[in-house]
NUNUFI-88707 format. One line per 5 residues: their letters; for each residue x, y, z of N, C-alpha, C, O. Coordinates in steps of 0.05 Angstrom, whole numbers. Example, Ala and Ser with C-alpha at 12.3 -4.5 7.8 and 13.67 -1.06 7.14 Angstrom:
<pts>
AS	264:-114:156:246:-90:156:264:-66:156:285:-66:169; 257:-45:142:273:-21:143:258:1:157:268:23:161
</pts>
This chain:
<pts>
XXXXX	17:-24:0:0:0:0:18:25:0:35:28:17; 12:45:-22:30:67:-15:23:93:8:6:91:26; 37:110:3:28:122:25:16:157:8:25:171:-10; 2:157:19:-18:183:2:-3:212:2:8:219:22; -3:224:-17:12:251:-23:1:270:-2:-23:271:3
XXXXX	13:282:8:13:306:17:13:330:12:34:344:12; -14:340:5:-17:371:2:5:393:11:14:397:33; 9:405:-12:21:436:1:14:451:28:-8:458:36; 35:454:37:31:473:59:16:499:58:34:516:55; -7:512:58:-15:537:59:-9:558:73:-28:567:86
XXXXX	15:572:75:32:582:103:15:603:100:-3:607:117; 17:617:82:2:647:83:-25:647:98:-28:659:120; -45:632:84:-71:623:97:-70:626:123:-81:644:135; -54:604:133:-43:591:155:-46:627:178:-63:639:190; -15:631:172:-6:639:192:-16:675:183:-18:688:204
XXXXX	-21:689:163:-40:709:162:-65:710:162:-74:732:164; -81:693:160:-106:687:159:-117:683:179:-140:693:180; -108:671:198:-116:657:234:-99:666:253:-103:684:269; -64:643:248:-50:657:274:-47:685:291:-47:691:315; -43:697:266:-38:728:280:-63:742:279:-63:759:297
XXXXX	-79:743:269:-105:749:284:-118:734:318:-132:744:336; -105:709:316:-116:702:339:-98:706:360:-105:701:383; -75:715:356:-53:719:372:-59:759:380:-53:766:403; -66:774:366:-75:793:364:-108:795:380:-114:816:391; -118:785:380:-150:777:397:-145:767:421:-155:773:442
XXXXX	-132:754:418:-118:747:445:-113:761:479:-121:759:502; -92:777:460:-71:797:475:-102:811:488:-106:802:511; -119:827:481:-141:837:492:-159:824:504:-172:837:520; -168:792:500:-179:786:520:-165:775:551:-177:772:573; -138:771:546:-123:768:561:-117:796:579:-123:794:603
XXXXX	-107:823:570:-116:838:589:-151:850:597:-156:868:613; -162:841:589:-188:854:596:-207:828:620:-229:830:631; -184:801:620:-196:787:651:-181:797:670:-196:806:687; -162:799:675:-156:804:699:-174:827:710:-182:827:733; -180:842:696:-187:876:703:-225:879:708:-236:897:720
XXXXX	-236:860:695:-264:861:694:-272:858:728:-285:877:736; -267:846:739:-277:847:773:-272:882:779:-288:900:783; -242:883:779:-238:903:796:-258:929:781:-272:944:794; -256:930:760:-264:961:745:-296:954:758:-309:971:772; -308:925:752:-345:931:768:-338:949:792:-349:971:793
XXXXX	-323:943:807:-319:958:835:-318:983:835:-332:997:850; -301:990:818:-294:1020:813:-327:1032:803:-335:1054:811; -338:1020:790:-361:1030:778:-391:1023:798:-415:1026:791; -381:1012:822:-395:1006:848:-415:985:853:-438:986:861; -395:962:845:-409:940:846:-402:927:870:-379:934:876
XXXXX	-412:910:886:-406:897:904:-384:869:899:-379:862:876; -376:858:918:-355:841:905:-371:814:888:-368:798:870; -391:823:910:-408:788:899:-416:800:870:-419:782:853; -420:821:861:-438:822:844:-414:828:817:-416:819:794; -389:847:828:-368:839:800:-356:808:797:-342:801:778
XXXXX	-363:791:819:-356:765:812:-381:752:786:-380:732:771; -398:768:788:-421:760:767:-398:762:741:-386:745:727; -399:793:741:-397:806:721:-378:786:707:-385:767:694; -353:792:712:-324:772:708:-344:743:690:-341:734:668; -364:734:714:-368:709:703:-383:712:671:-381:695:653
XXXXX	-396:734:670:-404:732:636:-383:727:612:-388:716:591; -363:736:619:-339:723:594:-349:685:589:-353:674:568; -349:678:608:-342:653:603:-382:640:594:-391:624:578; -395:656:615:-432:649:604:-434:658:579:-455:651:569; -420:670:564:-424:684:533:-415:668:518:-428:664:497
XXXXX	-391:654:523:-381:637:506:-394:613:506:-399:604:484; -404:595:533:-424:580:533:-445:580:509:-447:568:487; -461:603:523:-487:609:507:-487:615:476:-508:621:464; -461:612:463:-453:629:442:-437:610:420:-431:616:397; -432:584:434:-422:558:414:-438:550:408:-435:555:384
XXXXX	-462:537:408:-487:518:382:-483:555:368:-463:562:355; -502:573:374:-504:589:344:-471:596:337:-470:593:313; -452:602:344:-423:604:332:-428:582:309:-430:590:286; -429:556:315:-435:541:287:-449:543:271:-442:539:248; -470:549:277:-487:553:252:-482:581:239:-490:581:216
XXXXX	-470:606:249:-469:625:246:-454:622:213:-460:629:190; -427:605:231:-396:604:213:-411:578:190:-402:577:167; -427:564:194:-438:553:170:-448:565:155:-439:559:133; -469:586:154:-485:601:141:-471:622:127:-475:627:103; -452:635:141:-438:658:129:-410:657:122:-399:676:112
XXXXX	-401:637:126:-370:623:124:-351:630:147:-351:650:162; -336:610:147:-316:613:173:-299:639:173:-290:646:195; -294:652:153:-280:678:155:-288:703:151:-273:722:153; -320:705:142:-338:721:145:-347:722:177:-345:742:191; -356:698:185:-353:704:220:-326:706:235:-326:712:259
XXXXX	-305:703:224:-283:722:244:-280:752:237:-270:767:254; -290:763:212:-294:790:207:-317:809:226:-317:832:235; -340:783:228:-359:789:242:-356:795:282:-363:811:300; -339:769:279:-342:769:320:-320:787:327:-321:798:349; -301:792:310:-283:815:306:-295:847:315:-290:862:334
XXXXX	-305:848:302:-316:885:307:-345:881:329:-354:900:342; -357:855:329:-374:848:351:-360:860:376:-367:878:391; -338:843:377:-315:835:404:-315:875:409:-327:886:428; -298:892:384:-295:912:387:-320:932:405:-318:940:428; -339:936:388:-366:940:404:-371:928:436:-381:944:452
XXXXX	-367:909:442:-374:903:471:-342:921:484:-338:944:493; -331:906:480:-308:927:487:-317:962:496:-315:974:517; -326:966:477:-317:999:473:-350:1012:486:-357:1035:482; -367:992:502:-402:989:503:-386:982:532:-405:991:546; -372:977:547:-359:963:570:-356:998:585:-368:1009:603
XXXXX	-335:1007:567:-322:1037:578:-341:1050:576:-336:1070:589; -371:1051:565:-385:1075:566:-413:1067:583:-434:1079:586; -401:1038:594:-430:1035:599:-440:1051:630:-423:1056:646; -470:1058:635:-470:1073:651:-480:1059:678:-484:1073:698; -483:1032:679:-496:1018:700:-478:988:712:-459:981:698
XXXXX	-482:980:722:-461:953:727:-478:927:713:-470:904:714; -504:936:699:-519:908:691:-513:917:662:-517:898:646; -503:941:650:-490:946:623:-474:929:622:-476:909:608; -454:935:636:-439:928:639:-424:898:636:-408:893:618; -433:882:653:-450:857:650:-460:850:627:-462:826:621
XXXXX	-468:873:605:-481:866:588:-468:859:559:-473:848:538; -442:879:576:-417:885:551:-402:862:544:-399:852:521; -391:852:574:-381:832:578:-392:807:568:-377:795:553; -415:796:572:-427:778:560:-433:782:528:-444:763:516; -426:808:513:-419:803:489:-395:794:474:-391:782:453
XXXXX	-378:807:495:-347:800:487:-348:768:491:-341:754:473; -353:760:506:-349:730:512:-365:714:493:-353:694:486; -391:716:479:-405:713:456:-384:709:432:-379:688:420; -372:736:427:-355:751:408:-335:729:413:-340:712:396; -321:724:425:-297:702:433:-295:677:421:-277:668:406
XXXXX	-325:662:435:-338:643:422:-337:636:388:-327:617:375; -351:658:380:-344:654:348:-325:661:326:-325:656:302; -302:679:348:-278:683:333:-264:657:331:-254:648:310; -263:644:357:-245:617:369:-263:592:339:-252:581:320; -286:593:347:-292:566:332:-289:563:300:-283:544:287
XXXXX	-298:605:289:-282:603:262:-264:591:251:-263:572:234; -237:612:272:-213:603:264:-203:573:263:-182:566:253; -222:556:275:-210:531:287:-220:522:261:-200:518:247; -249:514:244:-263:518:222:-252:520:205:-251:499:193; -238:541:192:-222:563:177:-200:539:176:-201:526:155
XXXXX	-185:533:192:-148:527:191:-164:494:192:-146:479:183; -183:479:197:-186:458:189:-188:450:169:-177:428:165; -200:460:152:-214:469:121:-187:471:94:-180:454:78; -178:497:98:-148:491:92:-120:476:98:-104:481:80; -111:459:117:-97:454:130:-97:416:121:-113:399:129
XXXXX	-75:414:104:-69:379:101:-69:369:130:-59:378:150; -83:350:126:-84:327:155:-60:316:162:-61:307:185; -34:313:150:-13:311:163:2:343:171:25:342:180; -5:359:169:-3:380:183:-12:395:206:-1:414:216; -41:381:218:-64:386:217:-59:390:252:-74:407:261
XXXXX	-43:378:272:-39:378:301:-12:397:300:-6:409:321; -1:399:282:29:422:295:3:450:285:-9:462:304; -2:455:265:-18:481:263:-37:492:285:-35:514:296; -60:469:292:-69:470:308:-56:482:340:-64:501:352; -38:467:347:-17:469:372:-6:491:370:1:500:391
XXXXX	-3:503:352:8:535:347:-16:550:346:-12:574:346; -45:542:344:-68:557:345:-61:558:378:-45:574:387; -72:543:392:-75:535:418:-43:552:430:-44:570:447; -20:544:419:8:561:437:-3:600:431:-6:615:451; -8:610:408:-11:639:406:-28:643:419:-25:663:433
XXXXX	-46:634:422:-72:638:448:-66:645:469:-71:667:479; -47:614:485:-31:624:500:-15:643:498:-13:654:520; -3:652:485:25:677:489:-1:694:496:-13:695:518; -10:708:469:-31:725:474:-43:735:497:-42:759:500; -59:715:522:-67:720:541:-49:721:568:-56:731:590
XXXXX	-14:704:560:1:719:574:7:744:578:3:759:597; 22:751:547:24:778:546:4:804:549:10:828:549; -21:793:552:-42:814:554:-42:824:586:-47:847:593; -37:808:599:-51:817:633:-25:842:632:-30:865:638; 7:833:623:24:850:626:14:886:614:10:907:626
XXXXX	15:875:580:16:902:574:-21:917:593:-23:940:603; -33:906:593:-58:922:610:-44:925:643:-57:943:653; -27:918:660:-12:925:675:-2:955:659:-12:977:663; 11:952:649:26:980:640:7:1003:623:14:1025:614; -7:998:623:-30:1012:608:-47:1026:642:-50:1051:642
XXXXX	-55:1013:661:-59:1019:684:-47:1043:698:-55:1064:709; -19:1029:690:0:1054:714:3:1073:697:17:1090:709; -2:1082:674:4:1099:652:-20:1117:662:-16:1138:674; -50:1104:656:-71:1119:650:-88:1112:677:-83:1123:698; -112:1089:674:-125:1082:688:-131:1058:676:-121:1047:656
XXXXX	-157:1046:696:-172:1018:685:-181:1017:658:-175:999:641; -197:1039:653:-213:1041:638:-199:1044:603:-211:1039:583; -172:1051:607:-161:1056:584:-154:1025:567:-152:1021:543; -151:1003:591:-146:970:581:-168:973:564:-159:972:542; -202:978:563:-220:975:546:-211:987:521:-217:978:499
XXXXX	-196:1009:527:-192:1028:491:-164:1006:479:-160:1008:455; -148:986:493:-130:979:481:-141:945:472:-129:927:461; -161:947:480:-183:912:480:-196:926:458:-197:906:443; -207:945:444:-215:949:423:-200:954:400:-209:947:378; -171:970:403:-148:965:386:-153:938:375:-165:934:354
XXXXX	-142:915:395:-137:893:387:-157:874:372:-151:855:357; -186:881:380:-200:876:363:-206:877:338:-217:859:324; -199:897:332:-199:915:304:-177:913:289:-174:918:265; -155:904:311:-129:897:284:-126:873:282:-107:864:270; -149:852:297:-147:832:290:-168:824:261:-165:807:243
XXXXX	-189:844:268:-209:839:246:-190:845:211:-192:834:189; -170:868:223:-165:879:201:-140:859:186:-133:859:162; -132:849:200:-115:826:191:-129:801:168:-127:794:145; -145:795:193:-160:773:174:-176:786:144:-181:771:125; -182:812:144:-193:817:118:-168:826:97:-172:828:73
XXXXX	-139:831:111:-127:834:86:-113:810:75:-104:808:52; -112:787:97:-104:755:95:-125:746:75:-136:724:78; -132:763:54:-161:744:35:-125:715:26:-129:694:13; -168:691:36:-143:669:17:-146:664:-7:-164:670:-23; -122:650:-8:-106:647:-36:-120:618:-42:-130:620:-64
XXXXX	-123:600:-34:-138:569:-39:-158:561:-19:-163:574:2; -169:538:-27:-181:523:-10:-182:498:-11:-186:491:-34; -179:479:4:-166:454:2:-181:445:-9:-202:459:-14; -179:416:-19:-193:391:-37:-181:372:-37:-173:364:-58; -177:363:-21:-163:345:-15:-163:312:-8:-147:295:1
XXXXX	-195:314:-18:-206:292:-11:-233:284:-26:-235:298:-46; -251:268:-23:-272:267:-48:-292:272:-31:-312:281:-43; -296:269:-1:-310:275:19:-318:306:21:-342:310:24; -294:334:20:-304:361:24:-307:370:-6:-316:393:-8; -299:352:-38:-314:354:-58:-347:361:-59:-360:381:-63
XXXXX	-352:329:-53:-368:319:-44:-393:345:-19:-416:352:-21; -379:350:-6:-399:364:17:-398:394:2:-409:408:20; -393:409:-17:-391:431:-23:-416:425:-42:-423:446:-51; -428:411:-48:-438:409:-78:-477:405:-65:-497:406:-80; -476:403:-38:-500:397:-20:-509:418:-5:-497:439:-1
XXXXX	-524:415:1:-534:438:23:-525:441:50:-510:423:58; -529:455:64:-514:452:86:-533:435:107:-556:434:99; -529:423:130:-560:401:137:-557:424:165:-540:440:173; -581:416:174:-593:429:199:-579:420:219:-570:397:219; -575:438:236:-555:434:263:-568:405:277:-549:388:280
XXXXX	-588:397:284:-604:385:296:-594:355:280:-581:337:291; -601:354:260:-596:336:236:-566:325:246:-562:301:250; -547:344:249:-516:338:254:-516:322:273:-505:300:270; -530:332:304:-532:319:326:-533:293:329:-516:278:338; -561:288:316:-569:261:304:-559:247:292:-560:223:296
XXXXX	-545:259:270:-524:242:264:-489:226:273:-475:207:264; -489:243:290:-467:237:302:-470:239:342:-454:248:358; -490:229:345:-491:225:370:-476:213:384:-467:222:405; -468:185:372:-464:166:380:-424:172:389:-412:164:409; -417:181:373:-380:204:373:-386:225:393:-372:225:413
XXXXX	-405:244:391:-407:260:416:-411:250:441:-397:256:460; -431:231:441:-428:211:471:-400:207:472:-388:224:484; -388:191:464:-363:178:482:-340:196:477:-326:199:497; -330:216:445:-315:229:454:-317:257:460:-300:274:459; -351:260:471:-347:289:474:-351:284:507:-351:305:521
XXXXX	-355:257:520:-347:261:546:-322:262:550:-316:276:570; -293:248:532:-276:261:542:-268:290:531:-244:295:530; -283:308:525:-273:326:511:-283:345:541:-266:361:550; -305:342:553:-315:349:582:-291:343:596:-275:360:604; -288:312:600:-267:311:630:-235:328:620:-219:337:637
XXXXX	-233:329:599:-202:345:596:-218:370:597:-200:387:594; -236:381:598:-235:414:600:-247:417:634:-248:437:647; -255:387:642:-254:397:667:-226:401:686:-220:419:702; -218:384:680:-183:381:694:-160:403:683:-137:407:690; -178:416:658:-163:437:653:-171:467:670:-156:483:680
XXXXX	-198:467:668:-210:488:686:-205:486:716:-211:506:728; -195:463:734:-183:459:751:-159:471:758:-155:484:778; -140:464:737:-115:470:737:-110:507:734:-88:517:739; -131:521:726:-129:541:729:-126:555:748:-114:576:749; -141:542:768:-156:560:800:-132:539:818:-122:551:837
XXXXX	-124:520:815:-110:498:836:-85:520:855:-81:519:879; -73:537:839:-48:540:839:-58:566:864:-57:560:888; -68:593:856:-82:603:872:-95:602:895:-93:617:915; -113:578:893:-126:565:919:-114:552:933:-126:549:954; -87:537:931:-71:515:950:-53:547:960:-48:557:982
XXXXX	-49:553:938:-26:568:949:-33:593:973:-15:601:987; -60:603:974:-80:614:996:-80:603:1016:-74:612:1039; -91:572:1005:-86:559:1034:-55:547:1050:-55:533:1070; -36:553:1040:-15:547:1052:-3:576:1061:18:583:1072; -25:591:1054:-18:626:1067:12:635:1053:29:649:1063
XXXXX	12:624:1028:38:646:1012:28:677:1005:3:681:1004; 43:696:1000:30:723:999:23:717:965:32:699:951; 1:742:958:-6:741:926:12:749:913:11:738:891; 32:765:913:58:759:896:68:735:888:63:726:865; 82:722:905:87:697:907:65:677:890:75:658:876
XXXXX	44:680:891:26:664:873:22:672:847:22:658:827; 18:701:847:23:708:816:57:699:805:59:697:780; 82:693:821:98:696:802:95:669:793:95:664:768; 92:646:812:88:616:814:67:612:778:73:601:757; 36:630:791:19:623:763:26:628:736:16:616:717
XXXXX	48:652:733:59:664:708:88:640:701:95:635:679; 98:630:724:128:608:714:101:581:706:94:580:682; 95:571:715:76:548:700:57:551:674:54:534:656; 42:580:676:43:591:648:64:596:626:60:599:602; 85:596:636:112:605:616:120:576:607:121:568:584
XXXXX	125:563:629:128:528:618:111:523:602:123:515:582; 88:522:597:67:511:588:64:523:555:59:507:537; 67:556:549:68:565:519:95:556:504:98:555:479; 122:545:529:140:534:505:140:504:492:160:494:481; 112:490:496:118:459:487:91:461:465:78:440:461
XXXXX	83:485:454:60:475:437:66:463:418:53:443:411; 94:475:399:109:460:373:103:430:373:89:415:359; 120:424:396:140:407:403:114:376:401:117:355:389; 93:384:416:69:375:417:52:364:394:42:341:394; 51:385:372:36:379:351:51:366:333:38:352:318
XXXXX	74:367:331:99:347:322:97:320:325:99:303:307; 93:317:352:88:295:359:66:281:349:69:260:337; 37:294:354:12:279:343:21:277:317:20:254:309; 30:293:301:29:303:267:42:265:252:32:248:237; 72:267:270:78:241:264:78:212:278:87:193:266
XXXXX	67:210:305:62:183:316:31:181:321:18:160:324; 21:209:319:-7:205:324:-22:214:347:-8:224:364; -46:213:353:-57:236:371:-51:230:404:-45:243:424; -58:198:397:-68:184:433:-27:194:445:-21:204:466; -10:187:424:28:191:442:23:222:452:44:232:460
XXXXX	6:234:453:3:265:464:-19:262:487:-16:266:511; -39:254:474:-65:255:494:-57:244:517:-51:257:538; -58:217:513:-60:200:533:-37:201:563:-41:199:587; -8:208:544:9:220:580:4:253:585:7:265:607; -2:263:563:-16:289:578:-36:291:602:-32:298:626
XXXXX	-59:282:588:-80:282:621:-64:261:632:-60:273:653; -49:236:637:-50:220:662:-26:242:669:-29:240:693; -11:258:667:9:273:681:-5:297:692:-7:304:716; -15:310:671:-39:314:691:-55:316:709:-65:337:718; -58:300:715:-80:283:740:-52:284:758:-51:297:779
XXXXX	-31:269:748:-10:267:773:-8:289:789:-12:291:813; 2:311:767:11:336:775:-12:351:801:-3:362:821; -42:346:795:-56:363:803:-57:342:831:-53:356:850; -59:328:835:-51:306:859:-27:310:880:-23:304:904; -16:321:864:11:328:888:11:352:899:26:355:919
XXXXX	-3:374:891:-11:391:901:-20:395:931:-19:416:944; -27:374:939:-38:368:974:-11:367:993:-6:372:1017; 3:359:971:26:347:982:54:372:988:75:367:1001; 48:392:980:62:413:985:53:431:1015:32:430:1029; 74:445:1016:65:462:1046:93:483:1048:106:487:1068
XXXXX	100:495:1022:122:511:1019:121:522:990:114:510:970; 131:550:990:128:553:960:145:547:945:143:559:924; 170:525:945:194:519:941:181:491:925:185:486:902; 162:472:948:148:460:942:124:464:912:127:455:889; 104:480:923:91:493:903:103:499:875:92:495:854
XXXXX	125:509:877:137:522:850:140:490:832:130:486:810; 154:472:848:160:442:833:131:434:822:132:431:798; 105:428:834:91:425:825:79:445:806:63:442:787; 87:456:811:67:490:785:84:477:764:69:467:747; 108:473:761:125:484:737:119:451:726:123:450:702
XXXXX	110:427:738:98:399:722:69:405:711:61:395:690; 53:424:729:24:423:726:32:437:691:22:424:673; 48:459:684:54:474:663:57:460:640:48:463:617; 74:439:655:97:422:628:77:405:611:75:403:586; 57:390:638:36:371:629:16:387:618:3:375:600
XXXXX	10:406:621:-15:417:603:1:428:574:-8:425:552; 32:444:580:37:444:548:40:419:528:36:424:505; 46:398:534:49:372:519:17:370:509:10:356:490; 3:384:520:-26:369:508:-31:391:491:-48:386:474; -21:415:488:-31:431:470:-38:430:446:-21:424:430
XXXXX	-64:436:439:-83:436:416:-85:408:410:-79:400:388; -96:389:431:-102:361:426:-133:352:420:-143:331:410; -147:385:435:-171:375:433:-190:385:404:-210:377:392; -173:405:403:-175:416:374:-169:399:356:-182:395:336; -148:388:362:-132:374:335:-161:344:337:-176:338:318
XXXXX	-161:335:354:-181:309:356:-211:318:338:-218:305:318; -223:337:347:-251:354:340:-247:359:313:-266:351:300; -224:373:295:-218:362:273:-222:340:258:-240:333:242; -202:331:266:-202:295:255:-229:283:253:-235:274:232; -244:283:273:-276:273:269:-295:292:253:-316:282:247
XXXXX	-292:314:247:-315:332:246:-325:314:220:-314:295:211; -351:327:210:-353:323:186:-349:344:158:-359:367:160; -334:338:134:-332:366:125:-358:373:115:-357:390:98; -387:364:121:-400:377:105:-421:385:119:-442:394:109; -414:382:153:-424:400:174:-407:410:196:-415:414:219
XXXXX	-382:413:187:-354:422:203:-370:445:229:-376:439:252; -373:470:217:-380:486:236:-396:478:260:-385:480:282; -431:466:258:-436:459:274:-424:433:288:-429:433:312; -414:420:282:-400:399:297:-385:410:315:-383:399:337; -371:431:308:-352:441:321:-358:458:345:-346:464:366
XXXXX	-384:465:331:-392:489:361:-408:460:385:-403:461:409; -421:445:377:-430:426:387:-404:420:403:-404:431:425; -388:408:399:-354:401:412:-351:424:428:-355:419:452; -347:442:424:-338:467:439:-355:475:456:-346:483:478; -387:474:453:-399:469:486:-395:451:499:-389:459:521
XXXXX	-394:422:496:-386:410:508:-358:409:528:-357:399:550; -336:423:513:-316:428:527:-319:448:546:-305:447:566; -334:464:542:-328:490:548:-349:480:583:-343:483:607; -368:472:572:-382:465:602:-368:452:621:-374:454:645; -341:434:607:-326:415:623:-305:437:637:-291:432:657
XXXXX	-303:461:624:-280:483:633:-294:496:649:-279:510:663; -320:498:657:-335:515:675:-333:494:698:-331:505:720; -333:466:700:-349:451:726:-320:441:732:-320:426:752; -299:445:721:-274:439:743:-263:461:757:-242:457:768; -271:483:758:-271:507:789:-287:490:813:-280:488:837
XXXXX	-307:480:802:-333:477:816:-327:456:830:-336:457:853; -312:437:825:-304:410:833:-281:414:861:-278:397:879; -268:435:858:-253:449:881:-264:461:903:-261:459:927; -283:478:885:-288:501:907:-316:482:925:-331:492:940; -316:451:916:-336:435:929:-325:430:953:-336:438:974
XXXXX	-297:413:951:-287:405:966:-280:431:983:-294:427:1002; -269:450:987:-263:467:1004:-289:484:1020:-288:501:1038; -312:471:1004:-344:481:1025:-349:467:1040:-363:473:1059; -339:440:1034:-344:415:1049:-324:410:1074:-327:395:1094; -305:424:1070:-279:426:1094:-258:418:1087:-242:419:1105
XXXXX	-248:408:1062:-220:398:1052:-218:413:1019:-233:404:1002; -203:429:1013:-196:434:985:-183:407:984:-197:389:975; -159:401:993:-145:377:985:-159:355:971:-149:347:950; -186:341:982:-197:333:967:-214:339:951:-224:321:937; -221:361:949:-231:367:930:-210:371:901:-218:370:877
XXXXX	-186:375:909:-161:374:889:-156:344:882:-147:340:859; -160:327:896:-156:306:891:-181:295:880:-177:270:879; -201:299:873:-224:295:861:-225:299:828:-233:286:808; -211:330:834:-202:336:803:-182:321:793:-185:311:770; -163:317:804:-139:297:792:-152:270:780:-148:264:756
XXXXX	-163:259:792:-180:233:784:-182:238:747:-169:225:731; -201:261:740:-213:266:715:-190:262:700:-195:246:683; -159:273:699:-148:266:686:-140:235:672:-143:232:648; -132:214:687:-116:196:676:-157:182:666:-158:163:650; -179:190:676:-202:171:667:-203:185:637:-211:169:620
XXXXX	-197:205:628:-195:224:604:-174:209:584:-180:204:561; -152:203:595:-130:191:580:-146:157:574:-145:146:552; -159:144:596:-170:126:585:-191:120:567:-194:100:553; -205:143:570:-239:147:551:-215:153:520:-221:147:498; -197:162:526:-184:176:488:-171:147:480:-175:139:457
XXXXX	-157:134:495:-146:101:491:-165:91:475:-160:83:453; -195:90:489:-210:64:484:-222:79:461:-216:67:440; -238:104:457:-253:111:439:-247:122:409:-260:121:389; -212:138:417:-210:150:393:-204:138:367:-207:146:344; -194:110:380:-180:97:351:-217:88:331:-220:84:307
XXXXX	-234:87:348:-262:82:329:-255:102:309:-249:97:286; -257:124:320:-273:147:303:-243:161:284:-243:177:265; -225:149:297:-195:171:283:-182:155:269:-180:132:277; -169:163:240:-154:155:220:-129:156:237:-112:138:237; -129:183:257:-99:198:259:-90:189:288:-69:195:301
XXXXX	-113:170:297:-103:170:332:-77:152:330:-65:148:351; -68:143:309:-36:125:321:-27:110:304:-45:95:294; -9:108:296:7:99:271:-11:73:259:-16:71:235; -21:52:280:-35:28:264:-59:41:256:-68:31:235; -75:62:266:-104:72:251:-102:85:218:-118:86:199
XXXXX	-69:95:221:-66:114:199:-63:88:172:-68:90:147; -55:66:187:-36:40:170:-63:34:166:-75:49:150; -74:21:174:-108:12:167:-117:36:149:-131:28:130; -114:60:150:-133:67:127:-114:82:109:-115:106:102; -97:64:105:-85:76:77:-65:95:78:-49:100:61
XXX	-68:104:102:-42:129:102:-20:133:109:-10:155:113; -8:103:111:19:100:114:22:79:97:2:69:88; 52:65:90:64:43:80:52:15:93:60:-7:86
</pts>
């Protein structure tokens, strides 16, 4: 059996068309979280009530993946990043003028909407174009610029602060909006893949009803969109872990911000390195010791009671979440269908995204109940059962999960 040609690389597409727009979109939503609590305050909200506020970023994006798919079906995947683009800008710039704290609230829950359907475009967009043996390093570089992006954002909105005020992060969250929109419209592409007789094939049909999709692929969303839940729960875990242990072992918040920014820094340098890996051995040699290290990492956490301590575990919790970068993307790919890509995708992306909301929840259980520890250790669990649900299920549904799936269908020697 030979082994099937490989499409041209689309670099331009690629990396003007998506990366740096999303690396650019980024940088602004990345400074405009840290800052959303405090500015409700400033604008006289109570704490309980800017903890609302804050929380609409993440209820927007919820509420905002099923139509994100159908949106980017109907109007095309790069017509809706043009679109959630100057959307994003508008809530932004609707944030600074708003005159009430339920505006406010109101702004925010558009940006997070706006988020929603830039993220699932681009993901859409770079699937669409993008050879399948390319298809997890691109991705992994979607997922690493993300990350930079929302690193480097909390900074430059730091320096934007001591310059001006709060309120000026909103005028530099609308910059970024707008030069991200403006990117993607001068990135017009140059091709569109064909690469197969399947997205031939799905171009020549109508597009089918979201509902229709469901139905048809229920049976793939059951098993791998539960693990697509437990890795966004153990990832939404891993967010809050570092903060909350480190509270409870009474380190000062310096010390925890520098700890959360060194395990963030570990974590944006292994995205390459990552998608490399799936690209040529396949998806599960990434997945699978990702979450079980994972799970380790977030497990030892109990086990510290020093920030010397803490720092060793931050800087594994980092390493293990960069190794997995853009796995779940790259997987949600691999299955979609091309001739209902979008909604599939937004379908996937609620599902994840709910699993990224209920691993805070899984902590802050255990610490109402009288032990964070186990409640940290609750979350650790989700990991290595995640690495097992991707073992058993993905090789059904994936050409790409591992050198014998690719050998079975043709795509190797």
């Amino acid at each position: 059996m030979t082994k099937t040609a490989q499409p041209t690389f689309p670099f331009r597409d690629v990396v003007l068309g998506a990366l740096i727009p999303a690396f650019i979109f980024s940088i602004g939503i990345g400074a405009l979280i840290p800052i959303i609590a405090p500015y409700s305050v400033e604008r006289g909200a109570t704490l309980a009530a800017a903890g609302v506020v804050a929380a609409m970023l993440p209820v927007g994006q919820i509420l905002a993946d099923l139509p994100a798919g159908q949106l980017a079906a109907k109007i095309g995947d790069r017509a809706a990043m043009l679109l959630a683009g100057l959307v994003a800008a508008l809530g932004f710039l609707a944030a600074v003028l708003a005159p009430s704290v339920i505006t406010l609230g109101a702004a925010v829950l558009l940006v997070g909407a706006s988020n929603a359907v830039f993220h699932l475009a681009r993901h859409s967009y770079l699937t669409e174009i993008t050879p399948a043996f390319h298809r997890a390093r691109v991705l992994s570089t979607l997922g690493g610029v993300h990350r930079i992006g929302q690193f480097v954002g909390p900074f430059l909105g730091a320096g934007v602060i001591y310059l001006f005020d709060t309120r000026a992060v909103f005028f530099i969250a609308v910059v970024t909006a707008l030069a991200a929109t403006v990117t993607v419209w001068l990135a017009r592409p140059t091709r569109r893949r064909k690469d197969d007789a399947a997205l031939s094939l799905a171009e020549q049909v109508a597009t089918p009803k979201f509902w229709a999709v469901l139905r048809a692929h229920r049976g793939m969303l059951a098993r791998l969109g539960a693990v697509g839940m437990m890795v966004g729960a153990i990832r939404g875990a891993r967010q809050q872990v570092i903060p909350l242990w480190g509270e409870y072992i009474e380190l000062d918040p310096t010390t925890i911000s520098l700890l959360f920014g060194l395990a963030g820094g570990i974590d944006m340098l292994l995205f390459y390195p990552a998608g490399k890996v799936m690209d040529k051995l396949g998806r599960l040699w990434v997945g699978v010791p990702a979450m079980t290290l994972l799970g380790l990492a977030m497990a030892a956490f109990p086990l510290t009671s020093s920030a010397a301590g803490l720092a060793v575990v931050a800087m594994l919790l980092g390493f293990a979440n960069g190794c997995g970068s853009g796995i779940m993307m790259t997987i949600s790919s691999d299955i979609s269908p091309p001739e209902a890509r979008p909604q599939f995708l937004g379908a996937w992306r609620l599902l994840t995204d709910i699993g990224l909301g209920s691993g805070p929840l899984i902590l802050s259980a255990g610490a109402a109940l009288g032990s964070l520890a186990a409640g940290i250790w609750a979350a650790s669990v989700i990991g290595p059962a995640a690495a097992a649900g991707m073992q058993r299920w993905l090789p059904w549904y994936s050409d790409h999960a591992n050198r014998t799936t690719r050998r079975r269908a043709g795509l190797l020697e």
